[in-house]
C-alpha positions in Angstrom: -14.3 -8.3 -39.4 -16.3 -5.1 -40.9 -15.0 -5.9 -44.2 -12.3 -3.3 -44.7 -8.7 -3.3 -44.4 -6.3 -0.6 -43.2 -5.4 0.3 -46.8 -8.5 2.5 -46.9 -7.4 6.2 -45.7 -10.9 6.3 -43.7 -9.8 3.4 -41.9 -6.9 5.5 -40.4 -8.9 8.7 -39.9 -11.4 6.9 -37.5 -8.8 5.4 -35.3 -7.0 8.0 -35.4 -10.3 9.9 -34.4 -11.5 7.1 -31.7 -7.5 7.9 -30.3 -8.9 11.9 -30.2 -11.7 11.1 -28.4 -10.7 8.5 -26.2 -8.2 11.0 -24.7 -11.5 13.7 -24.4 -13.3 10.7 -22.9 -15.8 11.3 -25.9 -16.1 14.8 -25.3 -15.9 15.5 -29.2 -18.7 13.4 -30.4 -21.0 16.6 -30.9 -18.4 18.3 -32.6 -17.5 16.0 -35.2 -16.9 18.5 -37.8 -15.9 21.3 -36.0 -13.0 19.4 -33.8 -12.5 16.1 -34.9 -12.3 16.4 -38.7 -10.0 19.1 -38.7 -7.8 17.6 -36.2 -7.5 14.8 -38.3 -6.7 16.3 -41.1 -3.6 18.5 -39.4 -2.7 14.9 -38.0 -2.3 13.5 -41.5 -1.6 16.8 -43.6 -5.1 16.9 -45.8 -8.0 18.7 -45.3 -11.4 18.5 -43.8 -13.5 17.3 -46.3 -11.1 14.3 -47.4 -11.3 12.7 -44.5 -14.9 13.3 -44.2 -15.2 11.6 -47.9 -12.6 9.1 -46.9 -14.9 7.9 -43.6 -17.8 8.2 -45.6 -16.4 5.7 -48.6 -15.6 3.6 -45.6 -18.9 3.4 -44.1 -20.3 2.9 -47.1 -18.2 0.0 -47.7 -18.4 -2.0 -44.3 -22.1 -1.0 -44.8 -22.5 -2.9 -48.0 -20.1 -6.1 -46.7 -21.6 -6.9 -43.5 -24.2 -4.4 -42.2 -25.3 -7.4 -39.9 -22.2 -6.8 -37.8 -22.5 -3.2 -37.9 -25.9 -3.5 -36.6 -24.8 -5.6 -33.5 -22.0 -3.3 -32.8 -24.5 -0.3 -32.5 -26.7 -2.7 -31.0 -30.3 -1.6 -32.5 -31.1 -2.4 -36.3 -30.9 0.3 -39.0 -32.1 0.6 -41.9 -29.7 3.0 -43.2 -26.2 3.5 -43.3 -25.0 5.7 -40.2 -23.4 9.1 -41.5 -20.0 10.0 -40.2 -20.8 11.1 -36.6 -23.0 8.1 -35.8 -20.9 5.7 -36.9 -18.1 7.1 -34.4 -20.9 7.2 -31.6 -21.4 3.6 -32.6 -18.1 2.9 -32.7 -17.2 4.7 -29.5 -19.9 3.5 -27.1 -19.1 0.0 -28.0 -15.8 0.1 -27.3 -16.3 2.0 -23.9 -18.6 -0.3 -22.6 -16.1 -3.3 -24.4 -13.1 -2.3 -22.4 -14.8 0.5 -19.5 -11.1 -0.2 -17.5 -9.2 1.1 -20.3 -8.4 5.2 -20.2 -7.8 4.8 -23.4 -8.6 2.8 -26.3 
């Protein structure tokens, strides 16, 4: 567990983005804030930079509860939180070498 529950918003937003991306095969990761936050946000009727804040806060919090498993999931240690658009590349490339048979995730 990262140390979060779905009642954070951010929690949402990001599989709601890892569903974006996994149907773009990851195409989006360098256009995190020109694709994939405002998509988001149409998806749940807010804007941009609240579900930017909103991943951010979540980061932040999984960041401060168990950074350890953070760092294993990204597989390298860090020494600083990831911002928004590494975390998903974290997120992403662990989960499409996890499951590589599923087309989506």
């Amino acid at each position: 567990m990262l140390g979060t529950t779905p009642s954070y918003a951010g929690f949402q937003y990001v599989v709601y983005g890892l569903s974006l991306l996994s149907e773009n095969n990851g195409a989006g990761l360098q256009l995190v804030t020109k694709w994939l936050y405002p998509d988001i946000a149409k998806h749940y009727h807010t804007n941009w930079k609240t579900v930017e804040r909103d991943i951010r806060t979540l980061i932040g919090v999984i960041w401060r509860k168990n950074p350890s498993l953070l760092q294993y999931i990204a597989g390298y240690p860090m020494k600083y939180k990831p911002t928004v658009s590494q975390f998903f590349a974290i997120l992403w490339e662990y989960l499409s070498f996890s499951f590589p048979e599923s087309s989506t995730l």
